[in-house]
N, C-alpha and C positions, 0 to 999 in steps of 0.2 A: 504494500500500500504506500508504503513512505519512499522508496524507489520511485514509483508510478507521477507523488505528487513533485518528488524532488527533480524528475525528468523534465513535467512542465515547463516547473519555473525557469531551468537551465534555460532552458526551447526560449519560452517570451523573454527573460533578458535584451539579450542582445536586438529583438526588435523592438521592445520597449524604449532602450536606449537612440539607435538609431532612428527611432520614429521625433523622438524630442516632444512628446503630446507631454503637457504641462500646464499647473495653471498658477499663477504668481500668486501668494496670498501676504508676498513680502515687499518687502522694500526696492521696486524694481529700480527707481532712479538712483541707488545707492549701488545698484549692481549686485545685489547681496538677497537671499530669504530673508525672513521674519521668520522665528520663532512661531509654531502652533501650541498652546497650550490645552491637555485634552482631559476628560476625568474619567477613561475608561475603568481604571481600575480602582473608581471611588477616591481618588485622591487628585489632584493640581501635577499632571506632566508633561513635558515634552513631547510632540508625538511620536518623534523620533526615538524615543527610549522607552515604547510600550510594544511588548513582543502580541499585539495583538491586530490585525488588519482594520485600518479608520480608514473615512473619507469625511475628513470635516472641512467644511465651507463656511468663510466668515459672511456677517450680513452685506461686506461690500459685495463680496461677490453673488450675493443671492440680489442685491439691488442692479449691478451691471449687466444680469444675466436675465433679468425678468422676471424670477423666480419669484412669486408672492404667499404659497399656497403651498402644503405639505406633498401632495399630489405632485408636482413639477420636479421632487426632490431625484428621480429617476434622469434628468436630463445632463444630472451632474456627477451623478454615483456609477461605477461600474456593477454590471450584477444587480443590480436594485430596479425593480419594476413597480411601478404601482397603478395597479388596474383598480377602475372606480365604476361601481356599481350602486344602484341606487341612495345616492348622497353617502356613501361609505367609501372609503380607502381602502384597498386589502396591498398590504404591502409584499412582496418576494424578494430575500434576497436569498442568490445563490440557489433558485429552484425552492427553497422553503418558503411557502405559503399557504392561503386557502382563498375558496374559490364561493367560500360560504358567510354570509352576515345575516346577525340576529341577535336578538337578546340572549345574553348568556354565552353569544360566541366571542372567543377573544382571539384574537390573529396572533400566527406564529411568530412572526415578528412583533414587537414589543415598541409600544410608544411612550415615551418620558416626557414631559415635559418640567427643567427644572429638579430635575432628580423623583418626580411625582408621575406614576404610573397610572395611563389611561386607559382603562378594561375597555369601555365602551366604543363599540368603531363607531357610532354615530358620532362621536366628538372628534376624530380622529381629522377630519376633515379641515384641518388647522388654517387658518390665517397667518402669514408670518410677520409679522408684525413685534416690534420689538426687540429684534432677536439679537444676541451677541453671534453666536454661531450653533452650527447643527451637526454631532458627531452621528454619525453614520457607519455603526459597531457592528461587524459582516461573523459568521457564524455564530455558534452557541455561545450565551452569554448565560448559562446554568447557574453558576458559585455563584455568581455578587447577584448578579439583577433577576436569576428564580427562575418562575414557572412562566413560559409563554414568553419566551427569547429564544426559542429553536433553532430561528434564522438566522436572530442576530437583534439589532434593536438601534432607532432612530431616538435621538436625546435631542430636543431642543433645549438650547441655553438662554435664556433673557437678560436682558441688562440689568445689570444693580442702577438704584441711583444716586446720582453724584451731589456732591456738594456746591459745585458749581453751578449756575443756573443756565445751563443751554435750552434753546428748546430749534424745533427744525419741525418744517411743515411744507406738506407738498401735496399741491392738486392734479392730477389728472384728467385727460378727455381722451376715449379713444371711440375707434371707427365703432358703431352698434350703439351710441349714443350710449356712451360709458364713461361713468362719474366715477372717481377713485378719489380719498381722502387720508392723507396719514397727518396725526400728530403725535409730537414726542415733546414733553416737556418734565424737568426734573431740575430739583433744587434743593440745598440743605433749610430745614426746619429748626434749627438750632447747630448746636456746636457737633451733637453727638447724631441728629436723626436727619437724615433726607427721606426724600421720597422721590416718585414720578410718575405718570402717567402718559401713558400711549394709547394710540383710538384710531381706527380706520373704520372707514363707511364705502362701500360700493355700493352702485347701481347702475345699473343696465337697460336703458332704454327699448333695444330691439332686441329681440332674438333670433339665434343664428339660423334659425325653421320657422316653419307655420306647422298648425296642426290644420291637415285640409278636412278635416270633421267641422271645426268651427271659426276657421278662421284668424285662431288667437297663436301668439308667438309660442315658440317653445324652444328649451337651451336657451333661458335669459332668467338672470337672475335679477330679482324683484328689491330688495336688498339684505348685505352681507356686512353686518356691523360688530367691531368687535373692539373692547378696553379691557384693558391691563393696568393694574398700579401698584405697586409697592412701595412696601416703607423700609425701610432701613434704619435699624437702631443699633450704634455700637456705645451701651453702657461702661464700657472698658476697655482697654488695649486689648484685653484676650477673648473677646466677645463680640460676635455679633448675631443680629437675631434679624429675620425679614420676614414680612408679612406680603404674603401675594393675596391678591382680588382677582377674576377674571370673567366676563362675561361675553358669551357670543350669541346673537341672532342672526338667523341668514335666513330666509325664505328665495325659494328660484323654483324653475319648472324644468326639472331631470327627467327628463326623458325613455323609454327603451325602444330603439329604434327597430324595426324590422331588417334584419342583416339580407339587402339584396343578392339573388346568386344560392340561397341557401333552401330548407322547405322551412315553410307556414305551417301550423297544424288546423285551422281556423278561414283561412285566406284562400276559401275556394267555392265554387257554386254553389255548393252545399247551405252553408249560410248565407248565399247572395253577394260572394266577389265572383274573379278577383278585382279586388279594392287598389286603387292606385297608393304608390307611396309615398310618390312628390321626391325632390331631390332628398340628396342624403343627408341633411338636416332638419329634412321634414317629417311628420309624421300623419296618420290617417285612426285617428281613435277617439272614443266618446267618452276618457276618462283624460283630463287635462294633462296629470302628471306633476301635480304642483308639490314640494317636500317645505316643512319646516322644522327648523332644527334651533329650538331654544338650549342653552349648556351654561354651567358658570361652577365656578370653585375655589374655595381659599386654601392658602397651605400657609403653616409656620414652621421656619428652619430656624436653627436653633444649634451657633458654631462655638465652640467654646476648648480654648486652646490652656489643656492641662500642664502644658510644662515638655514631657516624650511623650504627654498622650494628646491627640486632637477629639474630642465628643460631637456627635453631629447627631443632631435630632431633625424627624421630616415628621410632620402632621398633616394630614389633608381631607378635604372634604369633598367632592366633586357632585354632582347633579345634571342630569341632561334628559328633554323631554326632547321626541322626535316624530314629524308627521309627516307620510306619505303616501301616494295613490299611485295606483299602478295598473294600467290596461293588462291582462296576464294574457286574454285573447290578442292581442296586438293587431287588431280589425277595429272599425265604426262600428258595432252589432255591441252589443250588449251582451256578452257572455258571460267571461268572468273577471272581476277586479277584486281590488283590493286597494287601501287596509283601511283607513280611516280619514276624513275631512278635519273633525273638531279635535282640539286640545292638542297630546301627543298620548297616542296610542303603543309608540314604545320608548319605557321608562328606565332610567337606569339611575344607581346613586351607588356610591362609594365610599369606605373611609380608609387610609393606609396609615398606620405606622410605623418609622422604621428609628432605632437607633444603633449608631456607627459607634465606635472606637477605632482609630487609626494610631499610627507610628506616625513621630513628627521628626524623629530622628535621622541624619546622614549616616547611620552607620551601614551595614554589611545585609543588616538586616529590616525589612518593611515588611508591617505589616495592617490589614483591617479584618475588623471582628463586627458582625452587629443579628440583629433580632428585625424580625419581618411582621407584620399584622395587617394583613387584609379581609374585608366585610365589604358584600354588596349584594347586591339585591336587582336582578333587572326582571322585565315579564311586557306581555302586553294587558291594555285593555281596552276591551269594548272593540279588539278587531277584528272584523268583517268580511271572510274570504265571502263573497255573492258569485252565486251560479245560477244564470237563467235555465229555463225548462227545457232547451235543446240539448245544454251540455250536463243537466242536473242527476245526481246519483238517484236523483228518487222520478220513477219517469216521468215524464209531462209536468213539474210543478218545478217551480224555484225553490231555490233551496241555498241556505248560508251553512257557513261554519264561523262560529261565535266563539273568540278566545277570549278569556279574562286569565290569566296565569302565568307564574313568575316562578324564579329560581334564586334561590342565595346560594352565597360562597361565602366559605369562612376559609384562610389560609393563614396558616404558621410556619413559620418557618426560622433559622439559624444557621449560619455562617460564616466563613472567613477562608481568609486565603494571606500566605505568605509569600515574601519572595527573599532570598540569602543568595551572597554571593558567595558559594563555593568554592570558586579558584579567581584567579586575577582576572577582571574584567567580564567572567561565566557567572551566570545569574539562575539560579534553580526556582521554580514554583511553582507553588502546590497548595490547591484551595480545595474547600467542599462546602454543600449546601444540603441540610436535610429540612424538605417539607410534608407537611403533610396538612392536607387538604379535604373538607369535606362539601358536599352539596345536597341541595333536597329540593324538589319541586312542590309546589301545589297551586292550587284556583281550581279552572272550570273549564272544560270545552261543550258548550252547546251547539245544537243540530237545531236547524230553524229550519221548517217547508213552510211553506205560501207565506212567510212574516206570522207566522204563530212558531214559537221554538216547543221541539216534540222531544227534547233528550237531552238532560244535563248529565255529563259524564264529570264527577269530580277525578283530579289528580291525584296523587296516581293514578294510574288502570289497574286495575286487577292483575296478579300476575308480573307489575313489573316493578323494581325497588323504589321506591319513593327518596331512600338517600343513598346517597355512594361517598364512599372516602377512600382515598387512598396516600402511601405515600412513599417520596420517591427521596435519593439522594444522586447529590451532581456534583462531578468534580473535574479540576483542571488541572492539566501538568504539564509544564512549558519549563523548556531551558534557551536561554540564549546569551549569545555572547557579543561582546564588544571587540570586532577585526579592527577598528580605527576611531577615535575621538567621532568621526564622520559617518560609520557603516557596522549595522547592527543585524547579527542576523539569528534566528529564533525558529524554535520547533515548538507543534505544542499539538495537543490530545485532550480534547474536550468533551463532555455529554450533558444534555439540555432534553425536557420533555416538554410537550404544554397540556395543559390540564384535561380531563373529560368533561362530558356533560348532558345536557337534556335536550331533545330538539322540541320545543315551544312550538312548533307550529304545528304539530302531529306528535299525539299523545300516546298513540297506542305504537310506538317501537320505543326502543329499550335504549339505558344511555348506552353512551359510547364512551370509549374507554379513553387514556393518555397515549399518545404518541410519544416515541424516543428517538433521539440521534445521536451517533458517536460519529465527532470529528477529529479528523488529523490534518496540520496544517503544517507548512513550511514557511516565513518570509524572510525579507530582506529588506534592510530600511535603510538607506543613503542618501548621500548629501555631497557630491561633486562640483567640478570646476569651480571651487573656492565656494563654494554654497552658493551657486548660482543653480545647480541643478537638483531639485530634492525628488528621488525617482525610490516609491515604497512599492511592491510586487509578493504576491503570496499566490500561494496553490494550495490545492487543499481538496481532501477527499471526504465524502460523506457515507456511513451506512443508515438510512432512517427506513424507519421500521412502525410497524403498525400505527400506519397514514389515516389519519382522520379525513376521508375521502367524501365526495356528495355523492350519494343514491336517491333513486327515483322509486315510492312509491303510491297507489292513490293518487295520483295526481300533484302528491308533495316532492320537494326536494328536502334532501333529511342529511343528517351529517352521520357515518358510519365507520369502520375498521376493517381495512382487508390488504394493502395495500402496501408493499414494502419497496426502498428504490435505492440506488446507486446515482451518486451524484460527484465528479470530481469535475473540476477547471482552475483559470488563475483569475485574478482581477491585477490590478495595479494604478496608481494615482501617480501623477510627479507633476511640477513646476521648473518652469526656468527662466530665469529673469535673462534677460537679455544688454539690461543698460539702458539707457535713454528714454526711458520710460517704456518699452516694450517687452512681451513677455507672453509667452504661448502657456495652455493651459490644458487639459484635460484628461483621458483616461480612456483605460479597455478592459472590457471583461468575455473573458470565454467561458461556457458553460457546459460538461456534458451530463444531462440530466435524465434516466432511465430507469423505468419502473422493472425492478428484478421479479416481482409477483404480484399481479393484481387479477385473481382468477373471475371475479363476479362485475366486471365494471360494467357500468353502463354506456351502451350504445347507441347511436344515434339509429333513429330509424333508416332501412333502404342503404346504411353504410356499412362496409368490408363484413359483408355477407348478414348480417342481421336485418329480416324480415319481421315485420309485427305491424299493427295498428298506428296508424296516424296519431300522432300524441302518447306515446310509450316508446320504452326502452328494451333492447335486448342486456342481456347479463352475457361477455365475451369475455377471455382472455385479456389483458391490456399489458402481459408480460412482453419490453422491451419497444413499448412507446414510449415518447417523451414524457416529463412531467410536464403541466400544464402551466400558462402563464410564464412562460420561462424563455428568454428568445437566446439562440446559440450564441449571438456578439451582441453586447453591447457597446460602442462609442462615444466618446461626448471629445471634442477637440475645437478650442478656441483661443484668441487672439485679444491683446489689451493694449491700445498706445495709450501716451498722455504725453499731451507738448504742453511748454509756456506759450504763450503769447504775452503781445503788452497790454492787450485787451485782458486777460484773464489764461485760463486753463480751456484746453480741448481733450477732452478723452472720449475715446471709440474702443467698443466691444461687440465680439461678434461671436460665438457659439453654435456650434454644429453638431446635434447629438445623430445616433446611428441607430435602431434597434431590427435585429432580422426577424424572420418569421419566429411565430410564438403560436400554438395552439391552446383554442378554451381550455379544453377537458382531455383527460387518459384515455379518449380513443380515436384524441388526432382527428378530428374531420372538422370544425370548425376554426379558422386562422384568421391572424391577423398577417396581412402580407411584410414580407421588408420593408422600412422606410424611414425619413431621418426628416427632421425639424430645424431651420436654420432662426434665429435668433440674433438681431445688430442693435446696436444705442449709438448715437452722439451725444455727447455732454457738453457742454459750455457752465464754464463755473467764472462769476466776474474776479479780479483779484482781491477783493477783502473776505473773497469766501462766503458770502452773507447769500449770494442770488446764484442759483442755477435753473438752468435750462436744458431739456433732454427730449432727443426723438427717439423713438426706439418703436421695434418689430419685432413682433413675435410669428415662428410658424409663417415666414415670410415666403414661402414655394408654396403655401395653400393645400398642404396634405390634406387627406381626407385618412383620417386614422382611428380607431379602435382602443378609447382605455379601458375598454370592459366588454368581454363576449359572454354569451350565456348560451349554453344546450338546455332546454326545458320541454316539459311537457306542450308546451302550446310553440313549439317554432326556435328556431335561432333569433337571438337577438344580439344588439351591440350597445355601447357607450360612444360615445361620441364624443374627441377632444376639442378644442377651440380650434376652427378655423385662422386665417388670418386674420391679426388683429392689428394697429398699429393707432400711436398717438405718442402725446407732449405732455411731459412734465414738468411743472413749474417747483421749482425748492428754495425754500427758505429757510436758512440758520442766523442762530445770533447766540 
C-alpha cells in the first residue's frame, strides 16, 4: 500500500514542479512567501510544519477570486467537490462523501466554523463573510475533531476584533439585477474589550430561468442576509474570552431541473406531455420551488494560558429552521411534491462542548488532551409528501404521507494526541479518540386519503430498535522528518468513522449503521528558490468500508450499508511569487476512486442490463464503478499582478478551475461532463487606500454545469450552477 502511494507522489513531483501552478498568499512584491499560520492540530502552526495535507486560503484570496459562498470553496481546493442539492452542500473530498440530506444526516466531511461544529447541512450553506481564512483539512480527521470527519473537514476562521477602529464597506451591482452589501466595522470598547460587526445582504432581481408553468423567475435569490459580531474581552495578559452572535436568513427559488438527454418517469403521454422544458435554466412545474433557511448561534471560547499549560474552552448553541418545496414529479400535472410552504418544517438545534488542554512548551515534546459533548435534536414537522390519484398507493384517491418526527444524538467523547521528537529533526505521533454515541427516534408518521388521515403509525415501528448506540475508537500515527530548515516530509496512518442513524423520511426500514476508513498517506512540504516557491504534495490510499450508500424503496430514497471501496490519488497546493508584484497560483488533484463490493446497488432503469418499471430501481453489482460525485482531475491554476501607479494601485486576477467527468450514483449512468470555469477582476485602489474600485467575472465562457445530479424515482434531475455573471464593486476603508 505504502509503495503504491509513495510511487505517486515520486510520478507528480516532478510535474508539479515543472508545471509552477501556484498561488501567492505572500508577500509577492518582496519576492518572498508569507508565513501561513494553521490550527490543524488544535494548536497556532506553520503550515509548513504540520505532517498533515491543508489547503488554506486567506480572505484576500477568497475576495480576488470571487469566492463568497462555502459552495465555490471546490474552485480552489484540489480533491474537494461540493455538489449542492436542495439548498444543502454535500461536500467530497478525496471520493469521501454523501449523496444524501436530511435531518439527522451529517456529511462525511465535517464543517467548523471557528473551532464550533455544524451537524446540520441546512446551515452548511455558508456566507463568507468575515473570514480571516479557510483551512481545508483532506483525509480522516478521527483523534482531534471525532465522529463525521471521514473525509476530512472545512474550518472556517473569522476575524477577532481589533482595537483599532477600521471599518471597510462595499456595494455591488451585477448582471441579473444583483445587489450585494458587505460591512465590516470593529473597535476597542475600553482598554481591555473590542468588538465588531460584519453584515452582508444580497439580492437578486432576475433569475437565471423562468418556470414556463407560471411564468415566474426561478434560480434567483429573493434575499440572503447575514451578521456576525463578536466581543473580545482580555481581563488579563493570560486571558482571553470571545463571545460570537450569528444570524442568517436567505430565502431564493432552488430549483431541480429536468437533466435533458436522460429518462423522465412522469414526462410522457401518459399524464399529458411530453411537457416542454425551456432552456437549461428553465423549468416547467406547478410547485415554485421557493427554500427558506432561517439559522443563528452563539458560542463562548474561553483561552486561558496556564504557564506549560494552555486551557481552551468552546460553548455553543446553534438553531436552524428550514423550508422547502419540491416538484418530485418534475412535470406541470400535479402529482407528487413536497414538503412544506409555512414556518420551517425541518428543525435542527444543537449544543457542543469541548475543553482543550495543550502544551505551550518549545521542548521535544507537544502535546493536546480534551473532553467532547454533543446534544441535538433535528426531525421534521407537519411535512407533507402529497400524491395525486394517478400516482397514489391507494387507487383512485389522493393520498399524503404526514411526518411529524425527530431524532436526538447525544455524543461523548475523549482525546488526545502527542507529538516527540525522537531523533534530531524526526518527529513521532500518536493520538487516539474514544467515543461513544447514542441515538433514539420518535413522533408520528400518518397516512392521509382524500384529506381525512386513516393511520397514525407512532415511532418506532414495531420490530425495529427505537435507540442504537455505539462506540468506536480513532487513532493516528505519523512520523516525519525535517531534510532542510525548508523541506519536510511525513508518513502517516489514520482511521475516522461517521456516525449511524435513522432515515426520517421512511419509518418502517431499520437504522443504519457507522461507516469506517483507514488511511495511509505520504507528503512533502517545501519551500524553494529562496521561499519564493512553496510547492506541498501528498498521496494517499484509502480502505473504507461499510458505505453508508442511498437505496430506493416505496418510492423513498433511504440511507443504507453495503458498500465497500478503494480509493488512492495525490492532491498538491504551491505558490510562487515571482517579484514585481506577480505571482501564479493554484493546484491538482488526481483521484482513483473504486467500489471493491457493492452487491445490491441500485440501478437506473433501461441501464447496463436492468429492466423494470418506469420509476424503480434494479438491485446490480456496482463492484469496480466509480464512487460517485468524484471527478478523476481536479484543476484550479491562476494569475495575480499588482503595479503602482501615481494614480493609485492596479491589481488583476484571473482563475481557471478544471473539473472532468464525475458521475451521480454507483452505477455510472448519470454524469456530469468535463468542464472548467474561468474567473478575472481588475482592481483600482486610489493611493491613500481609502477608495476602490473593481470589475470582475465570474464563469466568464458561460458553462452550463451541474453542482448536483440526482437518480430518483421520478427521473434524473440536476442543480444548476450560476451562469455568467459579471459586475463592479465599489470599496471603502478608513
Amino acid at each position: 500500500m505504502f509503495r503504491k502511494i509513495t510511487t505517486l507522489l515520486i510520478t507528480a513531483a516532478p510535474i508539479a514542479i515543472g508545471a509552477c501552478p501556484a498561488y501567492a498568499q505572500g508577500n509577492a512584491d518582496a519576492g518572498s512567501l508569507e508565513d501561513i499560520v494553521v490550527t490543524a492540530q488544535k494548536r497556532s502552526e506553520n503550515l509548513q510544519d504540520v505532517p498533515v495535507a491543508i489547503t488554506a486560503v486567506t480572505s484576500a484570496r477568497l475576495e480576488a477570486t470571487g469566492i463568497s459562498n462555502a459552495a465555490d470553496l471546490g474552485a480552489v481546493t484540489p480533491n474537494l467537490s461540493l455538489t449542492q442539492v436542495a439548498g444543502t452542500i454535500q461536500p467530497h473530498i478525496r471520493g469521501v462523501g454523501t449523496d444524501f440530506s436530511g435531518p439527522g444526516v451529517e456529511n462525511p466531511v465535517a464543517l467548523y466554523v471557528d473551532g464550533v461544529y455544524i451537524a446540520s447541512g441546512t446551515s452548511s450553506l455558508l456566507t463568507l463573510n468575515n473570514i480571516e481564512r479557510v483551512e481545508v483539512l483532506k483525509g480522516p480527521q478521527g483523534t482531534l475533531f471525532g465522529r463525521n470527519a471521514t473525509g476530512g473537514l472545512i474550518h472556517v476562521i473569522t476575524k477577532d476584533p481589533k482595537y483599532d477602529p477600521p471599518m471597510a464597506l462595499d456595494l455591488s451591482y451585477a448582471n441579473y439585477e444583483k445587489l450585494t452589501a458587505n460591512a465590516y466595522l470593529t473597535a476597542g470598547l475600553g482598554d481591555r474589550v473590542a468588538a465588531d460587526l460584519a453584515v452582508r445582504y444580497e439580492h437578486q432581481g432576475d433569475g437565471w430561468g423562468t418556470n414556463l408553468f407560471n411564468g415566474r423567475d426561478v434560480n434567483r435569490t429573493d434575499h440572503d442576509f447575514a451578521v456576525r459580531s463578536k466581543l473580545l474581552f482580555e481581563p488579563g495578559d493570560a486571558t482571553k474570552i470571545r463571545l460570537a452572535v450569528d444570524y442568517a436568513d436567505r430565502k431564493a427559488t432552488d430549483v431541480q431541473h429536468a437533466y435533458p438527454g436522460y429518462p423522465q418517469s412522469f414526462n410522457n403521454p401518459f399524464f399529458g406531455g411530453p411537457f416542454p422544458l425551456g432552456g437549461a435554466f428553465d423549468t416547467n412545474s406547478n410547485v415554485q420551488g421557493d427554500s427558506r433557511l432561517r439559522s443563528g448561534g452563539i458560542s463562548l471560547q474561553i483561552n486561558q494560558d496556564l504557564g506549560a499549560v494552555a486551557l481552551q474552552s468552546i460553548t455553543a448553541y446553534r438553531k436552524s429552521r428550514y423550508m422547502f418545496e419540491l416538484d418530485l414529479d418534475l412535470t406541470p400535472v400535479q402529482l407528487i411534491s413536497c414538503c412544506g410552504t409555512d414556518g420551517g418544517p425541518v428543525r435542527a438545534r444543537q449544543i457542543s462542548q469541548e475543553f482543550q488542554l495543550s502544551s505551550t512548551g518549545a521542548g521535544p515534546l507537544k502535546w493536546v488532551a480534551g473532553a467532547y459533548f454533543f446534544d441535538a435534536k433535528d426531525g421534521y414537522d407537519d411535512v407533507s409528501i402529497e400524491l395525486a390519484a394517478p400516482v397514489s398507493f391507494i387507487p383512485g384517491v389522493s393520498a399524503a404521507i404526514l411526518l411529524n418526527n425527530r431524532v436526538t444524538t447525544r455524543s461523548l467523547a475523549a482525546y488526545g494526541q502527542a507529538s516527540y521528537e525522537i531523533l534530531d529533526d524526526t518527529t513521532l505521533t500518536l493520538g487516539g479518540r474514544l467515543t461513544h454515541e447514542k441515538r433514539e427516534i420518535s413522533g408520528t408518521e400518518s397516512i392521509v386519503a382524500g384529506g381525512v388521515i386513516a393511520a397514525v403509525h407512532p415511532l418506532p415501528v414495531a420490530g425495529f430498535p427505537g435507540k442504537i448506540d455505539f462506540t468506536r475508537f480513532n487513532y493516528r500515527i505519523a512520523l516525519d522528518h525535517k531534510f532542510s530548515p525548508d523541506i519536510l516530509g511525513y508518513v502517516s496512518y489514520n482511521t475516522g468513522f461517521k456516525s449511524g442513524g435513522y432515515n426520517l423520511n421512511s419509518s418502517a426500514n431499520p437504522p443504519y449503521k457507522p461507516e469506517q476508513i483507514k488511511a495511509a498517506e505520504v507528503g512533502l512540504k517545501t519551500e524553494l528558490l529562496d521561499r519564493r516557491l512553496r510547492l506541498n504534495i501528498a498521496a494517499f490510499h484509502y480502505n473504507y468500508s461499510n458505505i453508508q450508500v442511498t437505496n430506493y424503496a416505496g418510492g423513498n430514497s433511504l440511507i443504507g450499508n453495503g458498500a465497500a471501496a478503494k480509493i488512492y490519488g495525490i492532491d498538491f497546493d504551491a505558490d510562487l511569487a515571482l517579484g514585481n508584484g506577480f505571482s501564479l497560483n493554484g493546484g491538482l488533484g488526481y483521484l482513483h476512486g473504486r467500489f471493491s463490493s457493492y452487491d445490491n446497488a441500485p440501478y437506473f432503469n433501461g441501464f447496463s442490463g436492468c429492466v423494470t418499471a418506469p420509476g424503480s430501481f434494479c438491485t446490480l453489482s456496482a463492484k469496480g464503478n466509480r464512487v460517485g460525485q468524484s471527478p478523476t482531475w481536479s484543476v484550479n491554476a491562476g494569475a495575480n499582478y499588482k503595479t503602482e501607479l501615481a494614480q493609485g494601485t492596479l491589481a488583476f486576477s484571473v482563475l481557471y478551475s478544471y473539473s472532468s467527468r464525475w458521475y451521480a450514483s454507483a452505477d455510472n449512468f448519470a454524469f456530469q461532463p468535463a468542464y472548467g470555469l474561468l474567473n478575472a477582476s481588475v482592481q483600482w485602489t486610489e493611493p491613500s487606500d481609502h477608495l476602490s474600485l473593481r470589475f470582475w467575472g465570474k464563469n466568464l465562457t458561460n458553462e452550463v454545469y451541474a453542482t448536483g445530479i440526482g437518480e430518483a424515482n421520478q427521473g434524473v434531475f440536476r442543480h444548476l450552477g450560476a451562469p455568467r455573471t459579471y459586475g463592479v464593486t465599489l470599496g471603502v476603508k478608513f
